[in-house]
C-alpha positions as CSV (number, residue, x, y, z in Angstrom):
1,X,26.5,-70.3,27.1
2,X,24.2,-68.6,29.7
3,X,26.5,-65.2,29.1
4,X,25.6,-66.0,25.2
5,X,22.0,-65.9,25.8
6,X,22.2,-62.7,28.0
7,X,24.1,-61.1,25.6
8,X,21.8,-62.0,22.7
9,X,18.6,-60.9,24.8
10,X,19.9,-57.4,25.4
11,X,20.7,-57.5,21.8
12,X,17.2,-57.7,21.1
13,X,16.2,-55.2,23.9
14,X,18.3,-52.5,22.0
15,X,16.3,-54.0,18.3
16,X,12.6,-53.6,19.7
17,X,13.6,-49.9,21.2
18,X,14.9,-48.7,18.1
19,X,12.6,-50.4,15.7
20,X,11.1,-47.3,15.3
21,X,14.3,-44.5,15.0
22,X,14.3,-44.8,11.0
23,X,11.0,-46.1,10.5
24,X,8.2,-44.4,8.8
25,X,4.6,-43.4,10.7
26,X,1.3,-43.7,10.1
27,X,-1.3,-40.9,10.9
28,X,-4.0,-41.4,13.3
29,X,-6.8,-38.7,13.8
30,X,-7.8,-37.3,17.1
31,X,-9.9,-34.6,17.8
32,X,-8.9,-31.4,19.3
33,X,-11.5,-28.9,20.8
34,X,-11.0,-24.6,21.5
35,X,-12.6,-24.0,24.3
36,X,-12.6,-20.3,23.2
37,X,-14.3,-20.6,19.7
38,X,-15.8,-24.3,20.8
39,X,-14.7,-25.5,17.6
40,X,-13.3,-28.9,17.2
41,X,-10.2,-29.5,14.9
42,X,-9.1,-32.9,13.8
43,X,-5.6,-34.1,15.0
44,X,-2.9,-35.9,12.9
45,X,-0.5,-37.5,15.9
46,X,1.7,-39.8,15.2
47,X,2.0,-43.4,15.5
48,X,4.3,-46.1,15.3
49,X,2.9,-47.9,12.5
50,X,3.8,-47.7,8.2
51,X,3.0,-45.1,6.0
52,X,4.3,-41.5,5.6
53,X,5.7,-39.6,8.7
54,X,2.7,-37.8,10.9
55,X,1.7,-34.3,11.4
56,X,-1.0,-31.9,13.2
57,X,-3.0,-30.6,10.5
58,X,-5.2,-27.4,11.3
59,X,-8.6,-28.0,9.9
60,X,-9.0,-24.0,9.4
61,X,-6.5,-23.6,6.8
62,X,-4.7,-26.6,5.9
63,X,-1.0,-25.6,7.5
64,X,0.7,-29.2,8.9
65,X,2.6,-29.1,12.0
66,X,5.5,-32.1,12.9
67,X,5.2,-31.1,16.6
68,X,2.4,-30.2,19.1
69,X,3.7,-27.2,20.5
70,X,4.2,-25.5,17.0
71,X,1.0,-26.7,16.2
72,X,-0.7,-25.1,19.7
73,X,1.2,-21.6,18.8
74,X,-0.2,-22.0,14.9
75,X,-3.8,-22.0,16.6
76,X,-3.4,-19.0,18.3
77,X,-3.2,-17.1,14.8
78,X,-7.5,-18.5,14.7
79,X,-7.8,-18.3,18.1
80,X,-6.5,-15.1,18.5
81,X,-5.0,-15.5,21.9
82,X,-1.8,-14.0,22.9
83,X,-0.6,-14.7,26.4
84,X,2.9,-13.0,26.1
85,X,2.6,-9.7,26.9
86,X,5.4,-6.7,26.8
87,X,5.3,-5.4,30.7
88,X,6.6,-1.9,29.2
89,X,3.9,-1.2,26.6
90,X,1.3,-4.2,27.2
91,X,1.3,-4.8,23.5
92,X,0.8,-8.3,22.9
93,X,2.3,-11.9,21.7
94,X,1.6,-15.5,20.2
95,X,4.9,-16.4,21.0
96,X,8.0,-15.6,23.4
97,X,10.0,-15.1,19.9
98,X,8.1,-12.3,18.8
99,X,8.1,-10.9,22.2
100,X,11.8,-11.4,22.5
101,X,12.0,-8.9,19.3
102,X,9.9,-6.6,20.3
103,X,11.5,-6.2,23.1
104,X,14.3,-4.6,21.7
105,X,12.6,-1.4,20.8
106,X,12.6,-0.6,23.9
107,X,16.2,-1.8,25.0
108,X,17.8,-0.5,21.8
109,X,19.3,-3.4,21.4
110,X,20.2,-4.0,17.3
111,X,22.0,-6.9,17.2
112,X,22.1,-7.0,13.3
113,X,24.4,-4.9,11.8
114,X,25.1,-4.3,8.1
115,X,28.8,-4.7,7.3
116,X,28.4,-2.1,4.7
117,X,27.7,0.8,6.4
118,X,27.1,-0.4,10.0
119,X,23.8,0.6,10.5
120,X,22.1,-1.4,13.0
121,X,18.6,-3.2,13.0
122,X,16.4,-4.9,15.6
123,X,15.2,-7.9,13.2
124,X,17.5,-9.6,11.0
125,X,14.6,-9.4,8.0
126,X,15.1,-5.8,8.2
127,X,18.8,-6.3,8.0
128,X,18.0,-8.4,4.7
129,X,15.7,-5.0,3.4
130,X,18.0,-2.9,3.7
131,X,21.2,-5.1,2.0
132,X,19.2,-4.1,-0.8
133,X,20.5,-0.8,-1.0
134,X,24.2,-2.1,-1.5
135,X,23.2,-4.9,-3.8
136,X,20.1,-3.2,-6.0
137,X,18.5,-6.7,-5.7
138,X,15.0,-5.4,-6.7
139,X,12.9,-8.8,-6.0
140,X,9.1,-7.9,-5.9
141,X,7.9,-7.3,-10.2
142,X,4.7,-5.8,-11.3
143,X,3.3,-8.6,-13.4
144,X,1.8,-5.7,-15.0
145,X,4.5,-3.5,-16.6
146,X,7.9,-5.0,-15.2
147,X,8.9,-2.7,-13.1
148,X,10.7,-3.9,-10.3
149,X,11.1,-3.0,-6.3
150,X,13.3,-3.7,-3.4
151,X,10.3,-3.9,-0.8
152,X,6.8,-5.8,-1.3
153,X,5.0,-2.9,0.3
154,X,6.0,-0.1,-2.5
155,X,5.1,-2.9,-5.2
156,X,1.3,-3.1,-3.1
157,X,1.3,0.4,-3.5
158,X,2.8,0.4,-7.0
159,X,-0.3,-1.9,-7.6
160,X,-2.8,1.2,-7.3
161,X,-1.4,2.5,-10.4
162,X,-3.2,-0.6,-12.2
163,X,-5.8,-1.6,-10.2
164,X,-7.5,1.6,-8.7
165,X,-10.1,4.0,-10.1
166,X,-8.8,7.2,-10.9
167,X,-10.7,9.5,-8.7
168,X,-8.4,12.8,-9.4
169,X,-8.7,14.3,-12.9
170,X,-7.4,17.5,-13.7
171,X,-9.3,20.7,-15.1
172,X,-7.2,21.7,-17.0
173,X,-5.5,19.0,-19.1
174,X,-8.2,16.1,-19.1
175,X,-5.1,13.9,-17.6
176,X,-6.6,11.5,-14.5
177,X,-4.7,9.9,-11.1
178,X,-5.2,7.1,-8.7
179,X,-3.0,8.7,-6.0
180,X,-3.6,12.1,-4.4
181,X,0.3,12.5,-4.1
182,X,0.6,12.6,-7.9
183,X,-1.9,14.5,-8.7
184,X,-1.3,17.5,-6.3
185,X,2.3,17.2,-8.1
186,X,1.5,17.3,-11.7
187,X,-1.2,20.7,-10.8
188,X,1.8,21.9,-9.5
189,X,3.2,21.6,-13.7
190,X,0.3,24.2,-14.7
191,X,1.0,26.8,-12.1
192,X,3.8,29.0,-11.6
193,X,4.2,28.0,-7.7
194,X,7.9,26.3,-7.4
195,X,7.2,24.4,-4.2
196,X,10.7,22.9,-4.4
197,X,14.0,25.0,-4.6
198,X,17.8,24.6,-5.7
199,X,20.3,25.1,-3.0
């Protein structure tokens, strides 16, 4: 009988310690202080109570963190600290990730290599760029005329064509630009200069 009750209080040991392994949280604010901009953030920690699980909210923009140290590297984007610095260059870091990938500019290292071709990147998102090529996904659209790109950047620039005033007109036709590039090419259309030659 004694072994029973042993047995049935350890039982109950194991219950109260892992009351709380599928159990939902409740959030509790705390306050959080930057001693470099002396602004004070409120603080979602958890605790073991009911409700929805907890996070660490960043009062500056909103972003919600499930752990404390992502949350401390988030703040460093506001904060502007970064402690991790490159001992080649001194360029540097938020975190020892982005460090880590710099770092291979200067080793060469390119662990990502495309299977197509075998040209090798430092970054695996650069890898994903350049799959592009082999695939044609074109994923970036102008909402503006449809016309579709492989890389964000040439639809920010495609953008201009839209959005920008068009500072270059020409003299002798009337027709007008928003990029200096274009323009210099279609004056090019009115002369007899051939910049560009067959082989």
């Amino acid at each position: 009988l004694m072994a029973l009750k042993e047995e049935n209080e350890a039982l109950n040991e194991i219950k109260e310690e892992d009351q709380y392994m599928n159990h939902d949280f409740k959030t509790e604010e705390k306050s959080y202080s930057c001693s470099e901009t002396e602004t004070t953030f409120q603080l979602q920690e958890m605790a073991p109570k009911t409700e929805n699980i907890s996070c660490f909210t960043c009062q500056e923009c909103g972003n919600s963190f499930t752990h404390k140290g992502s949350f401390n590297r988030h703040m460093r984007i506001h904060t502007g600290e970064r402690p991790y610095t490159c001992h080649q260059c001194g360029k540097s870091f938020t975190n020892t990730g982005s460090l880590n990938r710099h770092m291979r500019i200067h080793t060469g290292e390119r662990p990502f290599t495309c299977r197509q071709c075998g040209k090798g990147f430092h970054q695996h998102g650069n890898l994903k760029v350049h799959m592009r090529i082999h695939t044609g996904e074109k994923p970036f659209a102008c909402q503006q005329c449809g016309k579709r790109f492989k890389r964000k950047v040439n639809l920010d620039y495609h953008m201009i064509i839209h959005t920008a005033e068009r500072l270059y007109t020409c003299e002798q036709c009337g027709m007008s630009f928003s990029q200096k590039e274009k323009y210099e090419y279609h004056i090019q259309s009115h002369t007899t200069e051939k910049p560009y030659t067959c082989r």
